[in-house]
C-alpha positions as CSV (number, residue, x, y, z in Angstrom):
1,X,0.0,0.0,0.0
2,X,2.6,2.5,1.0
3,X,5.0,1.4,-2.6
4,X,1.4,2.3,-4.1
5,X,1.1,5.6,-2.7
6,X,4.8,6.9,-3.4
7,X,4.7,5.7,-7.1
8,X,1.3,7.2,-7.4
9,X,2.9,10.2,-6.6
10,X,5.8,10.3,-8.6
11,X,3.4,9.1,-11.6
12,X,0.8,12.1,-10.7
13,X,4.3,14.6,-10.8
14,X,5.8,13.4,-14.0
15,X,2.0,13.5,-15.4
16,X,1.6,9.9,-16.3
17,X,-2.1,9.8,-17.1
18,X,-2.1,6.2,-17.6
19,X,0.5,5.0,-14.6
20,X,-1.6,7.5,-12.4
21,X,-5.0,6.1,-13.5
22,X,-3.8,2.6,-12.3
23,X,-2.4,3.2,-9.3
24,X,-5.2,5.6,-8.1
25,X,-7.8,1.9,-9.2
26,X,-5.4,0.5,-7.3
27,X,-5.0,2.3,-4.3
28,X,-8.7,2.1,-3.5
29,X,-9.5,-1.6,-3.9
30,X,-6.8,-1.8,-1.8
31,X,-8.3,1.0,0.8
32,X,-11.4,-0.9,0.3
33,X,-10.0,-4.6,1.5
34,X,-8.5,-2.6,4.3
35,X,-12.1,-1.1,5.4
36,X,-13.8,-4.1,4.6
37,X,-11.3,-6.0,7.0
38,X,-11.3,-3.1,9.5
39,X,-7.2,-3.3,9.9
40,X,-4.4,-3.0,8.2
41,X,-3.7,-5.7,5.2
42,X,-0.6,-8.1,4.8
43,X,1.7,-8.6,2.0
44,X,-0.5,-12.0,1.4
45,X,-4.0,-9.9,1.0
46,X,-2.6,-7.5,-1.0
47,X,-1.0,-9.4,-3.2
48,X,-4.7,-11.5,-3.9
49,X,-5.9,-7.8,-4.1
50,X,-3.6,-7.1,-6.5
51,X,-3.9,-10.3,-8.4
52,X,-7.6,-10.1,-8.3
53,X,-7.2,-6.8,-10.1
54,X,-4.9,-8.6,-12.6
55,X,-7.3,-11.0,-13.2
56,X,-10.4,-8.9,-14.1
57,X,-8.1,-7.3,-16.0
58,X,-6.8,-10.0,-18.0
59,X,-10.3,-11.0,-18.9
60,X,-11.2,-7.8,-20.4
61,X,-8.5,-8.1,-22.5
62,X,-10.1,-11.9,-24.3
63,X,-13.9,-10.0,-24.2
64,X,-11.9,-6.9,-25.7
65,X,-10.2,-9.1,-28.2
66,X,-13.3,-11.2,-29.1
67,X,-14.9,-7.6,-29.9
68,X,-12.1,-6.3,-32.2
69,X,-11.2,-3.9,-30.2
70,X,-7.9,-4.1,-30.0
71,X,-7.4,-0.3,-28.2
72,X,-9.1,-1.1,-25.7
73,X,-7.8,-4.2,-25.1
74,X,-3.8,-2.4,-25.5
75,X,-5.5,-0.3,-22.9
76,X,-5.6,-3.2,-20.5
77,X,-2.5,-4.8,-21.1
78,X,-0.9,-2.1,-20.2
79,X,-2.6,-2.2,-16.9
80,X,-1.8,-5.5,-16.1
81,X,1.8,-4.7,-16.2
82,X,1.8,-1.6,-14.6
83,X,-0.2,-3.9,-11.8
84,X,2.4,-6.7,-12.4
85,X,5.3,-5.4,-11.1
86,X,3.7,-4.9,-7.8
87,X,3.1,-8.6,-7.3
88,X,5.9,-11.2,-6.3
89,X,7.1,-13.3,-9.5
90,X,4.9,-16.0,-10.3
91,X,6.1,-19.3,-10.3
92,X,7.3,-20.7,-13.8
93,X,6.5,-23.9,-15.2
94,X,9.6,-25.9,-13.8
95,X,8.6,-24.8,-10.6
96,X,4.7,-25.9,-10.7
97,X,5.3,-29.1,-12.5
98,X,7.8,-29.3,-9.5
99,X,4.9,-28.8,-6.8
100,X,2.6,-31.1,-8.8
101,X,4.7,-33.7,-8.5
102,X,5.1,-33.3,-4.8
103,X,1.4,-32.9,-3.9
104,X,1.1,-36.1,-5.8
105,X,3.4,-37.9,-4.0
106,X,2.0,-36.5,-0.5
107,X,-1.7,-36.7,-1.1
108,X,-1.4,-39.9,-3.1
109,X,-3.7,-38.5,-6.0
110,X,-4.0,-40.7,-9.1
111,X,-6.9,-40.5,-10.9
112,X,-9.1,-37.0,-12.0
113,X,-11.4,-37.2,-9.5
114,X,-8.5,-36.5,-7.2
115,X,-7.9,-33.4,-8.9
116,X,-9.7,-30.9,-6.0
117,X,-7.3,-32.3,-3.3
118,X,-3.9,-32.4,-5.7
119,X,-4.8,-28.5,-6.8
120,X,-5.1,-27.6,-2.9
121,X,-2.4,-29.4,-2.0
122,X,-0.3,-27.9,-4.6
123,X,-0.9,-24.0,-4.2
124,X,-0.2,-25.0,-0.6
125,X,3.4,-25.8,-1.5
126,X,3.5,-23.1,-4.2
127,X,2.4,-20.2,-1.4
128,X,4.8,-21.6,1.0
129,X,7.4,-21.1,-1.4
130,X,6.6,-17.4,-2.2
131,X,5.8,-18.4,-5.3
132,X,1.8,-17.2,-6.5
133,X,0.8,-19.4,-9.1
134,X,-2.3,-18.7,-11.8
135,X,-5.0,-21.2,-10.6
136,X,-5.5,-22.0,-14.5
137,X,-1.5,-22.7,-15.3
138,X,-1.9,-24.8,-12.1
139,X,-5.4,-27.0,-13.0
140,X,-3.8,-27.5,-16.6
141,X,-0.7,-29.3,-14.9
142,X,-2.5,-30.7,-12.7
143,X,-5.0,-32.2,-15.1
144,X,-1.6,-33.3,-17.5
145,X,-0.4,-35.1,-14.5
146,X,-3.3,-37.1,-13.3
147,X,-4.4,-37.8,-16.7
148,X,-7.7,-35.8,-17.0
């Protein structure tokens, strides 16, 4: 929240309209989570504030492109990233094929309809890592692992 606030400033003082837009969207959902909670927020809830941001986001961008309208959806790309680079890096595919293999092994998961535990289990061991994962990059593996 604070990094939020000094960049907005420095965006609002070099006259970034765009950069300034974003951080100003941002800065209030993340104001809101805080009221909503009634305290302060944690690097965790910011960063699902954050990546719930990313998210809507990113699916503007397919509705945009579906559409044909390809400024608008330029428009959003260029949020995402500016929303990006506050968020810890996500984890790369190495790294979840790595956790799916280990929830695996742990929960014992072998067959599709074991797919609800092996997905919990392994953004467990992805989040204890540091490592956010996209939910659908992690389901895909998943699903390639256990055969689905």
């Amino acid at each position: 929240m604070e990094r939020v606030s000094l960049d907005l400033t420095a965006a609002m003082k070099a006259r970034a309209v765009a950069r300034t837009s974003v951080l100003r969207m941002a800065k209030a959902a993340l104001k809101n989570r805080e009221i909503d909670k009634r305290g302060p927020l944690d690097e965790a809830e910011s960063g699902r504030v954050l990546q719930g941001l990313v998210k809507q986001r990113e699916d503007s961008v397919e509705q945009f492109r579906k559409a044909g309208r390809a400024e608008l959806a330029d428009k959003e790309q260029a949020e995402i990233e500016v929303l990006k680079s506050y968020l810890p890096q996500e984890a790369s595919e190495q790294e979840i094929a790595a956790a799916v293999e280990k929830a695996v092994v742990e929960t014992g998961a072998s067959t599709p309809q074991d797919m609800g535990k092996a997905m919990k289990a392994v953004l467990a061991v992805l989040q204890a890592g540091g490592k956010p994962a996209d939910g659908k990059r992690v389901s895909q593996a998943v699903k390639k692992r256990l055969g689905a």
